[in-house]
N, CA, C and O of each residue as an XYZ file, in Angstrom:
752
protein
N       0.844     -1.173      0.000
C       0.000      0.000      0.000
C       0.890      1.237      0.000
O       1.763      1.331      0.862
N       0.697      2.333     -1.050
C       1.307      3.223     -0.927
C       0.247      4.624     -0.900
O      -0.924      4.575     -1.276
N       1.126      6.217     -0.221
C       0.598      7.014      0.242
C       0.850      8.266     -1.089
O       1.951      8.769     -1.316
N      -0.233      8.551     -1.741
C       0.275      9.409     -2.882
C      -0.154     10.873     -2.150
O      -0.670     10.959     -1.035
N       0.169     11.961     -3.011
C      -0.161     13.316     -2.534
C      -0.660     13.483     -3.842
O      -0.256     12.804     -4.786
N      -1.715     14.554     -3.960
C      -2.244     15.378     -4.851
C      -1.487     15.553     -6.324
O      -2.005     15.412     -7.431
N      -0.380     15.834     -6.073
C       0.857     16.005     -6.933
C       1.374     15.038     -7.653
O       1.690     15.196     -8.832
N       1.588     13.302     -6.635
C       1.758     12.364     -7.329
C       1.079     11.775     -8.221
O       1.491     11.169     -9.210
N      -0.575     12.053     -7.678
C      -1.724     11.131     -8.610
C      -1.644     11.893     -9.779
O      -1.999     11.361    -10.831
N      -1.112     13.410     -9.780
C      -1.062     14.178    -11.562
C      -0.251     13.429    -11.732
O      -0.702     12.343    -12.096
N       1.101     13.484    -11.618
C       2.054     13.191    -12.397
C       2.106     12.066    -12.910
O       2.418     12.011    -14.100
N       1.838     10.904    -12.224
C       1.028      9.422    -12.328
C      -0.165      8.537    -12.870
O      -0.457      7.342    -12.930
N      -0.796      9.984    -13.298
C      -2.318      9.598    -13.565
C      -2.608      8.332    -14.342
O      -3.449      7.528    -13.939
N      -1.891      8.145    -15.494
C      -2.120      7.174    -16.828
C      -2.111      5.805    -15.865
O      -3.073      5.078    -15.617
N      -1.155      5.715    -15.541
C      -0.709      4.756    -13.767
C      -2.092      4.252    -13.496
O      -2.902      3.501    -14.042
N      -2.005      5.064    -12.308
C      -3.167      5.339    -11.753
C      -4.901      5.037    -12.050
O      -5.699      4.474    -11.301
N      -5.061      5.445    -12.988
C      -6.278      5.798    -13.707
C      -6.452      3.950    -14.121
O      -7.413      3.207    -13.920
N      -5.204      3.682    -14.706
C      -5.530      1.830    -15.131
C      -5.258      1.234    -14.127
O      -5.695      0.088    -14.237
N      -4.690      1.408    -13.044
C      -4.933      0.537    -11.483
C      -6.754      0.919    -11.305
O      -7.359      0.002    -11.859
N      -7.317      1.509    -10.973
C      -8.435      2.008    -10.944
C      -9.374      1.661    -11.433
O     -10.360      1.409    -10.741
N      -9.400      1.487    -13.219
C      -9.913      0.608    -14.490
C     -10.027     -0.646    -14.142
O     -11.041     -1.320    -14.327
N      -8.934     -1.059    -13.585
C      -8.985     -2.943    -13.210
C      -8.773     -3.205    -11.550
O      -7.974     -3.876    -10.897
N      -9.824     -2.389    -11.240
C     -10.137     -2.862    -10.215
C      -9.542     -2.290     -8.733
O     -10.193     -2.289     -7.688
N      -8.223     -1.829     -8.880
C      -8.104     -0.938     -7.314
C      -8.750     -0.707     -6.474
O      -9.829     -0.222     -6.815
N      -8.504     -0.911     -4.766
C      -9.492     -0.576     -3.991
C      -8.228      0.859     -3.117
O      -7.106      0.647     -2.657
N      -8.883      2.014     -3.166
C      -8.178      3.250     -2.916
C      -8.953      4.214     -1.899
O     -10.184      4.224     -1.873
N      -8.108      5.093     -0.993
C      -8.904      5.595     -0.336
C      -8.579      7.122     -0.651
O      -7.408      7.316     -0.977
N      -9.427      8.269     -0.612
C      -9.095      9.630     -1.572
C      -9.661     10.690     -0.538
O     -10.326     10.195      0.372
N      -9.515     11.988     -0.528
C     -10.059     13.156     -0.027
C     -11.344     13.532     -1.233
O     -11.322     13.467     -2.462
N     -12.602     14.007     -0.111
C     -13.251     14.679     -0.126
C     -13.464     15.985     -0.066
O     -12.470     16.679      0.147
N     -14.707     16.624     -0.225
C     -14.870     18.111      0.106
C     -15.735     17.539      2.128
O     -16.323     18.225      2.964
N     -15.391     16.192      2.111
C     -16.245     16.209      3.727
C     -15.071     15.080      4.186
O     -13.967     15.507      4.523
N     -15.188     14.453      4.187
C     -14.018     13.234      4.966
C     -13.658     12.573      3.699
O     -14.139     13.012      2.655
N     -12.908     11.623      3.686
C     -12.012     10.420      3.285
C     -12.932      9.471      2.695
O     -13.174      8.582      3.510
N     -13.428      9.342      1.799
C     -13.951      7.358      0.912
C     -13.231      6.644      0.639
O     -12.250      7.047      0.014
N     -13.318      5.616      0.875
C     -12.912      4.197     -0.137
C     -13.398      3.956     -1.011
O     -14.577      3.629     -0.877
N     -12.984      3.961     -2.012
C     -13.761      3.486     -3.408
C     -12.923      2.500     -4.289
O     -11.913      1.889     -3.938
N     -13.554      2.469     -5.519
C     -13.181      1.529     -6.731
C     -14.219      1.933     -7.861
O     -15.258      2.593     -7.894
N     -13.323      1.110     -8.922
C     -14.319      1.401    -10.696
C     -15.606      1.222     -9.729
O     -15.533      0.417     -8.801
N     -16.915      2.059     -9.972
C     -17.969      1.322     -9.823
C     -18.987      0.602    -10.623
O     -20.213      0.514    -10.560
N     -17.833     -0.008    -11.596
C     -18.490     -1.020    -12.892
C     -18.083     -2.245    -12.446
O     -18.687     -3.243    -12.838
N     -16.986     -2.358    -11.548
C     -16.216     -3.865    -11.323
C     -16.857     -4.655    -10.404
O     -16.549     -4.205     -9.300
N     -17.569     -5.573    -10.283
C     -18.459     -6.274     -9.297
C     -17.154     -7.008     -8.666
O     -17.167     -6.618     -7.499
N     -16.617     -7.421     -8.743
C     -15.272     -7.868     -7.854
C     -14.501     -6.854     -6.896
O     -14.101     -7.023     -5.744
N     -14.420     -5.768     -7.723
C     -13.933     -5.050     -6.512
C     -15.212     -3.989     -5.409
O     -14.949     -3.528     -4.299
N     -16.266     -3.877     -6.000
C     -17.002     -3.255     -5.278
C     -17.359     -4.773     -4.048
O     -17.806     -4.493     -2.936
N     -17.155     -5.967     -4.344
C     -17.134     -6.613     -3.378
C     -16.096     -6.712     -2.470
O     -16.394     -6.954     -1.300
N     -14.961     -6.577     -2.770
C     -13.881     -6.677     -2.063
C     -14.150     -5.453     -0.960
O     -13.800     -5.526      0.218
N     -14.800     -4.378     -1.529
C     -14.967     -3.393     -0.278
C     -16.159     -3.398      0.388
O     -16.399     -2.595      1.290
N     -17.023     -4.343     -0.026
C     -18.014     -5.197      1.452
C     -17.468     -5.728      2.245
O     -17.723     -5.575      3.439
N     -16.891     -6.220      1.957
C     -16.000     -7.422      2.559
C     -15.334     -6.583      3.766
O     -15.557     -6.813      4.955
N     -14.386     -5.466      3.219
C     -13.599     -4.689      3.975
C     -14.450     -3.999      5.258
O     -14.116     -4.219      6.422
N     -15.433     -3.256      4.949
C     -16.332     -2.437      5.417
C     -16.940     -3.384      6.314
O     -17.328     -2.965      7.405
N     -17.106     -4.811      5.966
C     -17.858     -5.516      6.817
C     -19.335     -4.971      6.533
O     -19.972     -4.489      7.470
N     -19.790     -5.029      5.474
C     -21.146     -4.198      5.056
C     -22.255     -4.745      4.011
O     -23.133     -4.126      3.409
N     -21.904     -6.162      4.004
C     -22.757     -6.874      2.464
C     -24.267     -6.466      2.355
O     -24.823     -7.280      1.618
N     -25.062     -5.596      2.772
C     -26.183     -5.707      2.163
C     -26.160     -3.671      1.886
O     -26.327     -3.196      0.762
N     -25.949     -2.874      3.019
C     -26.655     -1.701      2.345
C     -25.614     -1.005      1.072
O     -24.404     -0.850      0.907
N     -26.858     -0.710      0.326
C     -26.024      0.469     -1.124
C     -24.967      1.255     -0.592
O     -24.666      1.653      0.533
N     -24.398      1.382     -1.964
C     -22.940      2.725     -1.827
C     -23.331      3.491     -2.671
O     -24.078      3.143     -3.585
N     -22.820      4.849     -2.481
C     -23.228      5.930     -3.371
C     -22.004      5.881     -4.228
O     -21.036      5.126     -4.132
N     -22.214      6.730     -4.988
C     -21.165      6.682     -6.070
C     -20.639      8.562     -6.290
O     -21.385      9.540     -6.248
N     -19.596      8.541     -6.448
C     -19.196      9.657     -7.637
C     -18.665      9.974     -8.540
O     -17.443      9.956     -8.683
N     -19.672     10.416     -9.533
C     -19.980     10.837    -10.980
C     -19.214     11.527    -11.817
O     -18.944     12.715    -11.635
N     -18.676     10.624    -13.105
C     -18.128     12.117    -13.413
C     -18.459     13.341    -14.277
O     -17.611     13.970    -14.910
N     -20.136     13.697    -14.237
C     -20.365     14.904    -14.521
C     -21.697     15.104    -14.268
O     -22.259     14.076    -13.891
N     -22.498     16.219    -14.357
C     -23.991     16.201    -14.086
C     -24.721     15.422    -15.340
O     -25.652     14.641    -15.145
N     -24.236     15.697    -16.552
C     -24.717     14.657    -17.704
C     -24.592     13.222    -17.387
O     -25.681     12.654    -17.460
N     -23.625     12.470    -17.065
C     -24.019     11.201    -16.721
C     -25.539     11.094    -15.105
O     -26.543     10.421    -14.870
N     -25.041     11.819    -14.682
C     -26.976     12.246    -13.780
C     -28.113     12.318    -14.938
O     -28.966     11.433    -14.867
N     -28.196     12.962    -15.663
C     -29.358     13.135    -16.516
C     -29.423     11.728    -17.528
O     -30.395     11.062    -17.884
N     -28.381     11.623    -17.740
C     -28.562     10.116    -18.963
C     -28.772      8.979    -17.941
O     -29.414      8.003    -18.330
N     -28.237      8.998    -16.501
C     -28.357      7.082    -16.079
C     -29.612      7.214    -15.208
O     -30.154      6.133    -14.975
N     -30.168      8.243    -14.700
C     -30.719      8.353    -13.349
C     -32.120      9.483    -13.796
O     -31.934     10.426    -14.564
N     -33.402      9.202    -13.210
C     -34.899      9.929    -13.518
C     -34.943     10.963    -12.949
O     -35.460     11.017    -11.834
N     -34.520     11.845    -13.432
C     -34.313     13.808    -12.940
C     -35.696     14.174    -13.099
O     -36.382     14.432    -14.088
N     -35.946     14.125    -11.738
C     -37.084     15.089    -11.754
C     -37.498     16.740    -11.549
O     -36.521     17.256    -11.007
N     -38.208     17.427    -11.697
C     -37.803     18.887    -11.410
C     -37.105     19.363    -10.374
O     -36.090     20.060    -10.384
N     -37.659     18.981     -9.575
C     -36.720     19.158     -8.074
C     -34.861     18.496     -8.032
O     -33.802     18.814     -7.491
N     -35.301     17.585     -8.835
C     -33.655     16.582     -8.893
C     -32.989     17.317     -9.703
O     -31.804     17.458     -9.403
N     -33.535     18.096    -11.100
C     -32.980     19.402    -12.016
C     -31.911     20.415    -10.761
O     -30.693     20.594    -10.744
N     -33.118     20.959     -9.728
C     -32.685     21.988     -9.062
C     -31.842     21.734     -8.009
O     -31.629     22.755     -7.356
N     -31.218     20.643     -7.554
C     -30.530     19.987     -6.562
C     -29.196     20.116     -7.545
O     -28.226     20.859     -7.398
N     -29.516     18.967     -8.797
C     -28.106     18.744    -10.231
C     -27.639     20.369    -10.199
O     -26.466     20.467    -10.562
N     -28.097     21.335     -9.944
C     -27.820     22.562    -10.537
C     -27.177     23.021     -9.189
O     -26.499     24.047     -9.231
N     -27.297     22.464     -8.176
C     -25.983     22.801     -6.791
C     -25.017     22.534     -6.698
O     -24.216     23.082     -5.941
N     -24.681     21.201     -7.760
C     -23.060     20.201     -7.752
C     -22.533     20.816     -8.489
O     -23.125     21.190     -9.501
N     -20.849     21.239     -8.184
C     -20.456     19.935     -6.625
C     -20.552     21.203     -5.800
O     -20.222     22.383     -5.922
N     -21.255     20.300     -4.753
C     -21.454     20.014     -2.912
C     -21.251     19.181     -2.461
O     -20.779     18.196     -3.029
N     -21.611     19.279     -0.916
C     -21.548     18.167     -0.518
C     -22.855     17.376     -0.058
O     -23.164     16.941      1.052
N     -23.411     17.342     -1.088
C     -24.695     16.552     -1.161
C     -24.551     14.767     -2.229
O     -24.184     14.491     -3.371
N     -25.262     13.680     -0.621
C     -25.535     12.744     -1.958
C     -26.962     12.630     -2.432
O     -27.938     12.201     -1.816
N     -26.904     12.954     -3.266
C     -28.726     12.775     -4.045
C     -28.985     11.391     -4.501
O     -28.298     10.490     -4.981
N     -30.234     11.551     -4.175
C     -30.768      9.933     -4.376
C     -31.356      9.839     -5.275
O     -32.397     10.420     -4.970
N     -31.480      9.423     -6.466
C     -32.728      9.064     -7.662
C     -32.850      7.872     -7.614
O     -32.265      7.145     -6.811
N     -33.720      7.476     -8.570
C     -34.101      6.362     -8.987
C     -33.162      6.139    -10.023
O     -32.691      7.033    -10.726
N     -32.785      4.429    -10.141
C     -31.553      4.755    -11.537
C     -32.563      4.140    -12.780
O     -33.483      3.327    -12.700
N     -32.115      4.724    -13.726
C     -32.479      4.312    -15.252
C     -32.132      3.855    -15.693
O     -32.919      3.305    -16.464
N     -30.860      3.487    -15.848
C     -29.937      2.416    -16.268
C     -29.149      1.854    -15.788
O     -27.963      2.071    -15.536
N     -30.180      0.637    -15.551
C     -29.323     -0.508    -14.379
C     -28.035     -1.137    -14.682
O     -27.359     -1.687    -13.812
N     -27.667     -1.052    -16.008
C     -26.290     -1.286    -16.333
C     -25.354      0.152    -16.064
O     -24.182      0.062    -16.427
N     -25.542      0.723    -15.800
C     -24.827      2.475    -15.653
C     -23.877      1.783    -14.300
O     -22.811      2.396    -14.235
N     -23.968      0.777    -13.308
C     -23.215      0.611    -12.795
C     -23.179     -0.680    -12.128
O     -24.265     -1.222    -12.332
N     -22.227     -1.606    -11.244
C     -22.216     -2.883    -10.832
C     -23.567     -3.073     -9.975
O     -23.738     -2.359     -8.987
N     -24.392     -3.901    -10.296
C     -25.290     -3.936     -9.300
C     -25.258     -4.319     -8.212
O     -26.240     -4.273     -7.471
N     -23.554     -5.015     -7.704
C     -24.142     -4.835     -6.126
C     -23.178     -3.600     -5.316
O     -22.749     -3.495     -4.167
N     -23.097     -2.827     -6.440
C     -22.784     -1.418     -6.061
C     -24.703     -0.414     -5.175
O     -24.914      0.490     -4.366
N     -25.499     -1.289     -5.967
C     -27.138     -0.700     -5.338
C     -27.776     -1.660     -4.977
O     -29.007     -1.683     -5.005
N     -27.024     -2.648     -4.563
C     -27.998     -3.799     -4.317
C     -29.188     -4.243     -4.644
O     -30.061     -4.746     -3.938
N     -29.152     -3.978     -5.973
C     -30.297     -4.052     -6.211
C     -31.802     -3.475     -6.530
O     -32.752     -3.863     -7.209
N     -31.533     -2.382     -5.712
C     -32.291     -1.524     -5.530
C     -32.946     -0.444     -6.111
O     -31.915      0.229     -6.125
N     -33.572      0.126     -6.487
C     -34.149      1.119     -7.646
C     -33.476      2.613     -7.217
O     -33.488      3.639     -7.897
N     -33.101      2.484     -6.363
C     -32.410      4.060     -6.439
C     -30.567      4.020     -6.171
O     -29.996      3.005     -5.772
N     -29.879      5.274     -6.470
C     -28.552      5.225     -5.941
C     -28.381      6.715     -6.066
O     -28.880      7.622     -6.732
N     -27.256      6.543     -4.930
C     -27.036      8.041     -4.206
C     -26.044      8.575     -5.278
O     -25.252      7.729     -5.692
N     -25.945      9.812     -5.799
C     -24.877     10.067     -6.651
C     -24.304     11.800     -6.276
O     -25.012     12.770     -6.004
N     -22.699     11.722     -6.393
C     -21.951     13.137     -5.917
C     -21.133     13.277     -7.037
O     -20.671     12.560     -7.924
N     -21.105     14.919     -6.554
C     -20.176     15.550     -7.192
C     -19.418     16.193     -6.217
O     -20.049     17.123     -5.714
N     -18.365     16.052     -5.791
C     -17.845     16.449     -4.946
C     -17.423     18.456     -4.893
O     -17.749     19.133     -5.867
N     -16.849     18.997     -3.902
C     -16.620     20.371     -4.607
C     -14.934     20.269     -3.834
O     -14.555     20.602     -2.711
N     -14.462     19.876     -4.585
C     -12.956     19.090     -4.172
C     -12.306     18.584     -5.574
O     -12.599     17.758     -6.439
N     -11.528     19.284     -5.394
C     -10.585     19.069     -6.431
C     -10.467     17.361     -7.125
O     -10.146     17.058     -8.274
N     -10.749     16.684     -6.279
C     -10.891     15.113     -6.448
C     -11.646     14.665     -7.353
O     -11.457     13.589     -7.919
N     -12.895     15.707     -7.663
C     -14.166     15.591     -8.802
C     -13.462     15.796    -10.185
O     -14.209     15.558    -11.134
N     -12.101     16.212    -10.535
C     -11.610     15.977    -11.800
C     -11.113     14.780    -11.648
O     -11.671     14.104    -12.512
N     -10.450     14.169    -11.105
C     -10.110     12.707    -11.419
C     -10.814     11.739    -12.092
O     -10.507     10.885    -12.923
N     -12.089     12.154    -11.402
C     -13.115     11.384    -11.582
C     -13.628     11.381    -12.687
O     -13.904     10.348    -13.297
N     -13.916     13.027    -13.279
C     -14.181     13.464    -14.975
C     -13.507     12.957    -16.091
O     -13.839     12.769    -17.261
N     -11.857     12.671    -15.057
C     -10.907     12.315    -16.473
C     -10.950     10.928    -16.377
O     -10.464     10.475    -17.413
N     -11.429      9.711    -15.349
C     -11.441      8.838    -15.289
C     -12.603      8.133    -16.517
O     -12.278      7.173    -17.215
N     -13.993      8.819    -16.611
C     -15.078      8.956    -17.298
C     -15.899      7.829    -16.758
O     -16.513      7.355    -17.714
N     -16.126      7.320    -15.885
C     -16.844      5.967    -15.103
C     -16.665      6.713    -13.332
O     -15.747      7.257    -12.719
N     -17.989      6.379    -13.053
C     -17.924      6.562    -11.675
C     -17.110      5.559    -10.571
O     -16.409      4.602    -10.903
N     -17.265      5.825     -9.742
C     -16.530      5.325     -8.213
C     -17.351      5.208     -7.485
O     -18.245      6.055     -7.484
N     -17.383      4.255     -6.686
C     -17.784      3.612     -5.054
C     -17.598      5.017     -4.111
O     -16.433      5.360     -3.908
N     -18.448      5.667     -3.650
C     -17.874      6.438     -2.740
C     -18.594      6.012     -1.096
O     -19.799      5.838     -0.911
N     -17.764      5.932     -0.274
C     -18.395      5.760      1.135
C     -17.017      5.855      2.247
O     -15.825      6.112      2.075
N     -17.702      5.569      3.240
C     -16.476      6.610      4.591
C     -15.370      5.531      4.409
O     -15.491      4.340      4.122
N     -14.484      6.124      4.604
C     -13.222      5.014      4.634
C     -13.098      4.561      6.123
O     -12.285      5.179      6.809
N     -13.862      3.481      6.743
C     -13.843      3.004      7.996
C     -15.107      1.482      7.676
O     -15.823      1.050      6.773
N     -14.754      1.183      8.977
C     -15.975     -0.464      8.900
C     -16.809      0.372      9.108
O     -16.775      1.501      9.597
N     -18.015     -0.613      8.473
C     -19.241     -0.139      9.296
C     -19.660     -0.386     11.047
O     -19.523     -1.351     11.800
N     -20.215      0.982     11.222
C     -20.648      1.346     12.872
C     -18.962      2.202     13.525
O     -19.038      2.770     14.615
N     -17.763      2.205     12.869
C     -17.196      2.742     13.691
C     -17.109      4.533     13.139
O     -17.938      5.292     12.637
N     -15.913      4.652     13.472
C     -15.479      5.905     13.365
C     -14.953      6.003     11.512
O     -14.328      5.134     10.904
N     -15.342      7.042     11.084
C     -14.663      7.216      9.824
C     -13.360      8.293     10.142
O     -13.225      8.977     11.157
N     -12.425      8.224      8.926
C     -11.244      8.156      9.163
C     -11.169     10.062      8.715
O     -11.694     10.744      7.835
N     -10.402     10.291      9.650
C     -10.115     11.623      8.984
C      -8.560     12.399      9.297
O      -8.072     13.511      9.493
N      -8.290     11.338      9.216
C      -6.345     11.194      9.294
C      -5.829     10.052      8.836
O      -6.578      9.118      8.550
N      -4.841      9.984      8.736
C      -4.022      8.612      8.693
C      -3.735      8.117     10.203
O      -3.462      6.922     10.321
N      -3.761      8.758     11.146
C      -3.853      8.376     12.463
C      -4.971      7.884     12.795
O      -4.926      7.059     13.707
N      -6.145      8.159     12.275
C      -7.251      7.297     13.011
C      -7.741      6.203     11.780
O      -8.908      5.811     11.741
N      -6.891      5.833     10.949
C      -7.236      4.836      9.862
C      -7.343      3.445     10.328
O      -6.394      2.904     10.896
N      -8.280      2.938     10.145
C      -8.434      1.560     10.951
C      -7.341      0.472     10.419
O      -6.799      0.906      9.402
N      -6.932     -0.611     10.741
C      -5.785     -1.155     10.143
C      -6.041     -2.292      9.471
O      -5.236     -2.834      8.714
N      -7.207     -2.708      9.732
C      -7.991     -3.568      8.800
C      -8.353     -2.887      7.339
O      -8.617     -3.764      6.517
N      -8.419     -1.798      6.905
C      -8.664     -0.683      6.089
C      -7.458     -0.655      5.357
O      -7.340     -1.125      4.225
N      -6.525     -0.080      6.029
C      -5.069      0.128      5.526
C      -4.691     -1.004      4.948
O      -4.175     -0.741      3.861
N      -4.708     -2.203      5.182
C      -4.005     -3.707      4.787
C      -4.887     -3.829      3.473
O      -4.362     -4.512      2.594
N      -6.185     -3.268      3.165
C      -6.944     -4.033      2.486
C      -6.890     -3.153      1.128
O      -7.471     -3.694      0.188
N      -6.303     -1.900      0.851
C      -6.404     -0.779      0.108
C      -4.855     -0.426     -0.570
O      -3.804     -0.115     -0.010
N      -5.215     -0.631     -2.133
C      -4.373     -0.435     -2.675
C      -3.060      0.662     -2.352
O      -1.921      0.437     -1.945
N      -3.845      2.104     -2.773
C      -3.606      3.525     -2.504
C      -4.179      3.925     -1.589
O      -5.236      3.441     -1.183
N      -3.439      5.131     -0.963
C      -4.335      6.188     -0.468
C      -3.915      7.626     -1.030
O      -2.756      8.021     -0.906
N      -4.543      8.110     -1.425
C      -4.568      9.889     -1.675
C      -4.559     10.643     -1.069
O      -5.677     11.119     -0.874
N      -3.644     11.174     -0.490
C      -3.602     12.008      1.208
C      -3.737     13.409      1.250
O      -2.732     13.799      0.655
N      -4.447     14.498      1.634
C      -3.713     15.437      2.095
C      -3.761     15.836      3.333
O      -3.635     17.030      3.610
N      -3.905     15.114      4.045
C      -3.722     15.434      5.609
C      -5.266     15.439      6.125
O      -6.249     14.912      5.604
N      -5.151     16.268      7.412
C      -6.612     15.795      8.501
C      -7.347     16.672      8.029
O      -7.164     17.877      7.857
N      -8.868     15.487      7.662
C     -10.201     16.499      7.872
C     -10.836     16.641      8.593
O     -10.930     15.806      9.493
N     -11.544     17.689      8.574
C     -12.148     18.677      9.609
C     -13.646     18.247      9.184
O     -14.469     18.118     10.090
N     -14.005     18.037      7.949
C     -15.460     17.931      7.620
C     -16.333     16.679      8.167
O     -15.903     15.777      8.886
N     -17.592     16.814      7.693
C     -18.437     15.705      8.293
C     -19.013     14.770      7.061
O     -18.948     15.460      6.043
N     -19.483     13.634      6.796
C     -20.111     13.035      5.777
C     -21.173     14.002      5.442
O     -21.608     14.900      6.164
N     -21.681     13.553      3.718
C     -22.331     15.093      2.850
C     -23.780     14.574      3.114
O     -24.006     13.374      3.274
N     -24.651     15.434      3.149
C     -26.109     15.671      3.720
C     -26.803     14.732      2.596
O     -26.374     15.076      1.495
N     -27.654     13.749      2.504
C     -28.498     13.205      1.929
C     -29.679     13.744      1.375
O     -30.592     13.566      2.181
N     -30.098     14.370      0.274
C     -30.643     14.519     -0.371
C     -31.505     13.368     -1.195
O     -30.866     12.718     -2.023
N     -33.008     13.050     -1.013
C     -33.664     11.749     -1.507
C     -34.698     12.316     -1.903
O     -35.822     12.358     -1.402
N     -34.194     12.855     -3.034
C     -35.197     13.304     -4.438
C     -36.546     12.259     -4.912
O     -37.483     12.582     -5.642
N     -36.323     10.984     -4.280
C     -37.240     10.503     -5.319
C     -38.267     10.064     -3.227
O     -38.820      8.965     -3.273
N     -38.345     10.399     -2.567
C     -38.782     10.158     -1.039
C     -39.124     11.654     -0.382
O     -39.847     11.852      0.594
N     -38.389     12.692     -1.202
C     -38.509     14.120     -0.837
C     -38.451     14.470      0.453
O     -39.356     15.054      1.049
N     -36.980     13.995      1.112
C     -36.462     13.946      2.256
C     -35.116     14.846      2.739
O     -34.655     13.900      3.377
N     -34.655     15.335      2.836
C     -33.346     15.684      3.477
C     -32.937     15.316      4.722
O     -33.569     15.513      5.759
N     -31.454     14.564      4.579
C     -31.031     13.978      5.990
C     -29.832     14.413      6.275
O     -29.052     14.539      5.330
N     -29.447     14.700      7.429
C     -28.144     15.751      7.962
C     -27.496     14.088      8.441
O     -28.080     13.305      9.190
N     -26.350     13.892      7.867
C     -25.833     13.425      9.093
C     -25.054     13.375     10.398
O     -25.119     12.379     11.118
């Protein structure tokens, strides 16, 4: 497992970008805390980070790489228009998806909706130049603490994760839930 900086993943990207393609499980900065993610087309590796998380049944949200892939995979409704027109924040919005191939299905278990971000973090170009979304969720097991250092990184986490993308401690909190298609808002 190695520790990249901002700087390395440019200079590295082509690298990078095909560790990622085939499957990488990586942990990255947010505009709120730290995710673990992977391709979220690869059903092997979006399992490998159940596994990790200790989490096999609930959905992962994903992030997108642009508001057009929102309008082509996922049922924008007027209100879901006027939410798409806030990203990036730190909001995950929930639709209903439209195209159940748009990503691994047990990335949604199944399920008729998935949470989708745009981050407002420099991290949301990676993602643009990557052109396929990512697994996004807290980089920690489920029920504990999510990570917002490399000091409080769980070590079951660390062993299990390719990369990490560092830039030091966050201060932020996981991004507010937005459930466009339930017409809900949830703080967490």
């Amino acid at each position: 497992m190695e520790i990249l900086t901002k700087a390395e993943l440019q200079s590295r990207f082509t690298e990078i970008a095909e560790r990622i393609s085939r499957g990488a499980i990586f942990i990255y900065p947010t505009d709120t805390i730290y995710g673990i993610g992977c391709n979220a087309l690869d059903e092997k590796a979006v399992a490998k980070i159940r596994k990790l998380k200790e989490r096999p049944t609930n959905p992962f949200s994903i992030i997108v790489p642009s508001k057009e892939w929102i309008t082509e995979n996922c049922m924008v409704t007027k209100e879901g228009k006027e939410w798409v027109a806030k990203l990036p924040g730190s909001y995950t919005l929930i639709f209903k998806l439209k195209k159940k191939n748009a990503i691994a299905k047990s990335v949604h278990q199944g399920e008729e909706t998935i949470g989708v971000r745009i981050p407002d973090h420099w991290f949301r170009t990676v993602v643009r130049k990557l052109e396929f979304p990512i697994v996004t969720t807290s980089a920690n097991r489920s029920g504990k603490a999510f990570m917002t250092s490399l000091d409080d990184l769980d070590p079951k986490i660390k062993e299990g994760v390719d990369f990490i993308i560092y830039e030091g401690e966050k201060k932020g909190r996981p991004s507010k839930i937005v459930n466009i298609v339930e017409g809900k808002v949830k703080e967490r």
